[in-house]
N, C-alpha and C positions, 0 to 999 in steps of 0.2 A: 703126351705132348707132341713126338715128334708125329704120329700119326696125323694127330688133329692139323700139325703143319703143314703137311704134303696135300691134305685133303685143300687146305684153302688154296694154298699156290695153285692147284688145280685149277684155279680161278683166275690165276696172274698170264698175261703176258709177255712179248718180248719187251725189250726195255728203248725198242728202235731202230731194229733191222731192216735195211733198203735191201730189196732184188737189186737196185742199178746201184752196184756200188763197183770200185775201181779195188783191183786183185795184184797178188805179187806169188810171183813162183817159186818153190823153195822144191830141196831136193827129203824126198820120206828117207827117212833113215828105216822106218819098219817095214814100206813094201821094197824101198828100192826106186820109186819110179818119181817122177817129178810129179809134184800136186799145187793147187791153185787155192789159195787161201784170201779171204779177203780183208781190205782193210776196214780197219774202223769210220765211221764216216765223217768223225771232228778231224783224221789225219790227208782227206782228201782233198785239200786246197794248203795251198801256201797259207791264204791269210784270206778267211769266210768274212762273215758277218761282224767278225771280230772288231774289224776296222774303223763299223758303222757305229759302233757302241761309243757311249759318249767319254770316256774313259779314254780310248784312243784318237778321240776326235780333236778332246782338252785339256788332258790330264795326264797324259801317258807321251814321251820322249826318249830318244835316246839320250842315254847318260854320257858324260863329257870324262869322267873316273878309267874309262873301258875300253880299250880300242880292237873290235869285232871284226873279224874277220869275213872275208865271205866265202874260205876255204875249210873242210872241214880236215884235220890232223890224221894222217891214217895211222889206224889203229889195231895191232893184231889180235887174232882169238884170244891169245891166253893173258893180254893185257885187259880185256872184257870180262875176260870170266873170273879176273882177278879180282874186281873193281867190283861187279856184280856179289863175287865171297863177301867183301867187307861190307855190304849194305846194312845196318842192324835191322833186321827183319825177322819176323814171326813165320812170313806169306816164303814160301821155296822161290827163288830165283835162277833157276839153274841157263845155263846160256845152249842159244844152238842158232843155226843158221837163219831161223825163222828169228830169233830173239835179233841177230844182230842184223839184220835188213830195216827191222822196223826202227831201231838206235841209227842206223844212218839212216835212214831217210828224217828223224827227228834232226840228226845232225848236220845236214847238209839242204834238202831241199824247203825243211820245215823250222830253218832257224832263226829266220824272223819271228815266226810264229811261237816257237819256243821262247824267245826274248819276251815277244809281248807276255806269256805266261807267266814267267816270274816277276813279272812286276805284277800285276794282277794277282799272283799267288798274296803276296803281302797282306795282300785285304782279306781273303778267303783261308787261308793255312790257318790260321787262329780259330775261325769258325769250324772248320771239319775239325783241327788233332779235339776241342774239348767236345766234341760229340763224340767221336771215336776214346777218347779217354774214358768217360763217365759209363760209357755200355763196354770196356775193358776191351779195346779192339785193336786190331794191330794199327800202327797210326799208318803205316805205308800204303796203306787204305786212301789215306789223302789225296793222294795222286790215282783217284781212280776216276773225276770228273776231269782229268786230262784228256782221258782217251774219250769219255762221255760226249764232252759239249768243250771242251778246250775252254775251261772256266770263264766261257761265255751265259751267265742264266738267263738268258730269255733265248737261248738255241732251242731250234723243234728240229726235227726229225723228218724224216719223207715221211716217217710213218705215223708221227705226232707227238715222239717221246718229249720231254720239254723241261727245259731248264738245265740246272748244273750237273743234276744228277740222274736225267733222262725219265726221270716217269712217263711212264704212260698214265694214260687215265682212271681205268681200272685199278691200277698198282698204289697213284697216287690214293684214292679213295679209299681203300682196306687199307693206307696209314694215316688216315686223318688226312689230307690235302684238299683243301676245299676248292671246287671250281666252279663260277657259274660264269656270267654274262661281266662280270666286272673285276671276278677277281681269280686268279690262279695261283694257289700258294705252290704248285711245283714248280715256278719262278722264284720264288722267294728264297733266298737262301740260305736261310738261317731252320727255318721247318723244312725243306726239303734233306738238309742235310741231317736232321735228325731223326727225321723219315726215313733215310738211305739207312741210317744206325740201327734203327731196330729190322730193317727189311735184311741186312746183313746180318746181324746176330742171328734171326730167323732161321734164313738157311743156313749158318753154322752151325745149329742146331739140328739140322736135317741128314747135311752131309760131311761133318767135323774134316773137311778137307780146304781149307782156302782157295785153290786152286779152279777146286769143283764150284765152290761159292761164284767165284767171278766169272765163271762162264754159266752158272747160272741166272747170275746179274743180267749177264746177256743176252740169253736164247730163252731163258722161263726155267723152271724144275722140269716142268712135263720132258722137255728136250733130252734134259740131263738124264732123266731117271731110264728115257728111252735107251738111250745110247750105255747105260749102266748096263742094262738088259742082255743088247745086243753083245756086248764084251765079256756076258759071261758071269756079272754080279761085280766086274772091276770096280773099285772106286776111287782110282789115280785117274786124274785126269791126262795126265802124258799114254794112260793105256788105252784112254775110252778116246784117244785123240780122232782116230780117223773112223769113227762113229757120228763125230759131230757135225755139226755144219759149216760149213768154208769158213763165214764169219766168226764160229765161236774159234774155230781152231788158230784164228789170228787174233782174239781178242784175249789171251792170256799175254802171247807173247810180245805182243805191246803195250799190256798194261806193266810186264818188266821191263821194258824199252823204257817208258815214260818215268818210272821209278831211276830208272838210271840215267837219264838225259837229265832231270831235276837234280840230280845231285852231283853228276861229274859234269854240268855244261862249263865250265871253264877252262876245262881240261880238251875241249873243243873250239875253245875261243869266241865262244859265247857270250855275250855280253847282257846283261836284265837290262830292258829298259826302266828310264824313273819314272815315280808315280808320283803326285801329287792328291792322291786320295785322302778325305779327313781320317785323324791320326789317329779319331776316335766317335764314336757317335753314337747314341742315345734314343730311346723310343717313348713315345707320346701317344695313349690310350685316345684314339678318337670319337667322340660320341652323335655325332650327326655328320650327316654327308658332307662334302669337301673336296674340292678341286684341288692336284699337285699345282696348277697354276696360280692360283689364289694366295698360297704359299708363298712358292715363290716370288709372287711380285710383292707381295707386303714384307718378305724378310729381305728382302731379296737376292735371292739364290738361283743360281741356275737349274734352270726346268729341267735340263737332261742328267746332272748331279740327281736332282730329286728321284726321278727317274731311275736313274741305278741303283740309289738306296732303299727304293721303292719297288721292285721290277714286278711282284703280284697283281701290281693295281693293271689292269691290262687298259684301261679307256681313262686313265690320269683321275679316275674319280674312287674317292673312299668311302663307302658304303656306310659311315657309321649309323644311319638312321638304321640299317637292317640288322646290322648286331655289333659289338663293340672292334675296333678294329686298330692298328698299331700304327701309327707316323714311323718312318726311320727320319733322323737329322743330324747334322753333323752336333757334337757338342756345344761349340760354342754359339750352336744358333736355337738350342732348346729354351733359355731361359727368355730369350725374345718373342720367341712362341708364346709360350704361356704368358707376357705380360701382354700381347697385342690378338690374343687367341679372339675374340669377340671379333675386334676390327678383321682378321682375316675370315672368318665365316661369313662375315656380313658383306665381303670387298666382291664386286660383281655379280653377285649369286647368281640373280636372272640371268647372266650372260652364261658362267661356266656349269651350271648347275639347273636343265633346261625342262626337267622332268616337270611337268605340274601336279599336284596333290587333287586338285578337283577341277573338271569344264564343265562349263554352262552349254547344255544344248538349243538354239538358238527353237523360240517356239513360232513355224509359220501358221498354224491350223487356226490360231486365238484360243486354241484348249486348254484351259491349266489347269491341275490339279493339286489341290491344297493337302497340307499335311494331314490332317485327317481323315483326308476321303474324298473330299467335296469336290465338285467338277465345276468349271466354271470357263466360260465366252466371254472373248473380248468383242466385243460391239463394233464392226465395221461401218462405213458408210451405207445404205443402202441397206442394213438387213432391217428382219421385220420379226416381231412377237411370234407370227403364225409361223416363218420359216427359219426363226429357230429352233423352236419347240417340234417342230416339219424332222428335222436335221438331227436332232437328239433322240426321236421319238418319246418325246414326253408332248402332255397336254401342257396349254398354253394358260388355263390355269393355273397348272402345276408354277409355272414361270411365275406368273404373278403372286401367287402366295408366298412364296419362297423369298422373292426380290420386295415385296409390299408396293406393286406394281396395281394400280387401279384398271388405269386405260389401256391403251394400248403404244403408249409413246414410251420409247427409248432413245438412249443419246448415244452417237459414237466414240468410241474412245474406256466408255466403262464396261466394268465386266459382270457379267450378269452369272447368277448362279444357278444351273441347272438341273443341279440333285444334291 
């Protein structure tokens, strides 16, 4: 098994690695010398795309309960590595200089953004711990689309990773993620995140170290396995550290950052913003095509709600005619669905739904050709017996026989058959 693993990852890429990404300087405890490690690229903006999502645009405030500071508490090493001990964890969290850069900067210049996370958490924590449950996984796994995509799912990547949990293309396809023209289920975050489950049992299968897993999550196995190599057959990842890549070597110690800013932000005077997300919601098997617009105006609901419970559908349109496909809806708007489901498929079609099934091509020549063969002229003004039969190369008896044509008189307008 584990062979048969290594051989497919061979096939996997990174999960979203940018060249142009923004770096932080820590000091090597192993050579001694100062090294440049990079950040992950959900932690390089205050506040991305996040903003744009409709979540924060209608739904997402700060809370009135909380009063947030814009200062962060200072905090010393052994109050971190204390805090860091008590985590219930499976995954090693050990602290160090690199750990505690990436915990202030979530602390201090990334704490709006932290805010908006845990309220965003609400909707998503539920979905990752029962995937992570049912494949027996450490749940502090959960926090690993923090550092990903900053529980942003429709986030891409410079390099095209996409959604909550960064797929790439390739990655997503070897776990089931379907992607064509309409839809991208490594948006979707209910199969992505189940996707991410078994791509993580996978490699703990490969390399029984957690550690090693999430910087494999990051850079690919091939990376890992190189850097394994290089170190001499090591399999701690704190050995094979300066083997790896800038990026991986900062993508452990923010994914302990991120575990720990979710759990002590209070202790930082962090505040969640509130959510007003449905409390609970519900899925509806679709079976022909369908606009999120269509939807919406007949239940009506907001397009950019739909939207976010939606996020695979990439052009608002549900493919059902091509294979069966899922509605996300809040609860209490499922049953009005199904009593008004006819009335919404039928509301605008031709407007939101512009594909045509069949075109008529417009015929200038007057040639038609009949379903069984037969060839057949429409009659212009001015043509003649001999210079159609001329034009066909057929005889001009032939015409006559065929149409039961005596003389030589035709009408314009009818269509005369030529073979």
């Amino acid at each position: 098994m584990k062979n048969f693993l290594i051989g497919l990852f061979a096939l996997i890429g990174t999960t979203g690695i940018s060249a142009q990404t923004q770096s932080i300087t820590v000091h090597s405890q192993t050579t001694g010398k100062e090294e440049v490690i990079d950040i992950p690229e959900s932690m390089q903006s205050e506040m991305d795309s996040l903003f744009w999502d409709w979540q924060s645009k209608n739904y997402i405030s700060m809370g009135e309960n909380c009063k947030m500071t814009s200062v962060n508490p200072i905090v010393s090493d052994s109050i971190y590595m204390d805090r860091l001990s008590r985590i219930p964890s499976i995954i090693e969290m050990p602290y160090n200089e690199a750990v505690r850069k990436f915990i202030d900067m979530y602390a201090s210049r990334l704490r709006n953004k932290v805010s908006f996370m845990l309220a965003a958490a609400n909707f998503y924590m539920p979905i990752f711990e029962e995937a992570l449950d049912l494949y027996d996984l450490p749940m502090e796994l959960k926090y690993l689309p923090i550092i990903e995509s900053a529980l942003n799912p429709v986030a891409v990547s410079r390099q095209g990773a996409t959604g909550l949990w960064q797929f790439m293309l390739g990655t997503g396809k070897i776990y089931g993620l379907k992607n064509n023209s309409l839809i991208d289920e490594r948006r979707d975050p209910i199969k992505s995140t189940w996707a991410a489950a078994r791509y993580l049992k996978d490699l703990y299968a490969i390399y029984q170290d957690w550690n090693l897993v999430l910087a494999a999550y990051n850079c690919g196995p091939g990376t890992i396995n190189k850097a394994i190599r290089r170190a001499g057959g090591a399999t701690d990842y704190w050995t094979i550290y300066n083997y790896l890549p800038k990026e991986t070597r900062g993508y452990v110690p923010a994914f302990i950052a991120a575990n720990y800013i979710m759990t002590y932000y209070c202790e930082h005077d962090i505040c969640p913003m509130e959510t007003q997300l449905p409390s609970a919601t519900d899925t509806i098997h679709i079976h022909k095509d369908l606009h999120l617009q269509q939807v919406a105006e007949v239940c009506s609901l907001n397009i950019d709600q739909l939207r976010s419970l939606n996020p695979q559908y990439k052009k608002d349109i549900i493919p059902g005619n091509s294979e069966l496909c899922v509605l996300r809806l809040p609860n209490n708007t499922v049953s009005s669905f199904i009593d008004r489901q006819d009335s919404i498929f039928a509301y605008k079609a031709n407007e939101y739904l512009k594909k045509r099934k069949a075109v008529a091509i417009k015929d200038n020549t007057g040639i038609r050709t009949s379903s069984k063969g037969a060839v057949y002229h429409k009659i212009k003004s001015g043509d003649t017996l001999g210079g159609i039969a001329a034009k066909y190369h057929v005889s001009v008896n032939q015409l006559r026989r065929l149409n039961n044509i005596k003389g030589n008189n035709i009408r314009a307008g009818k269509s005369l058959r030529i073979r």
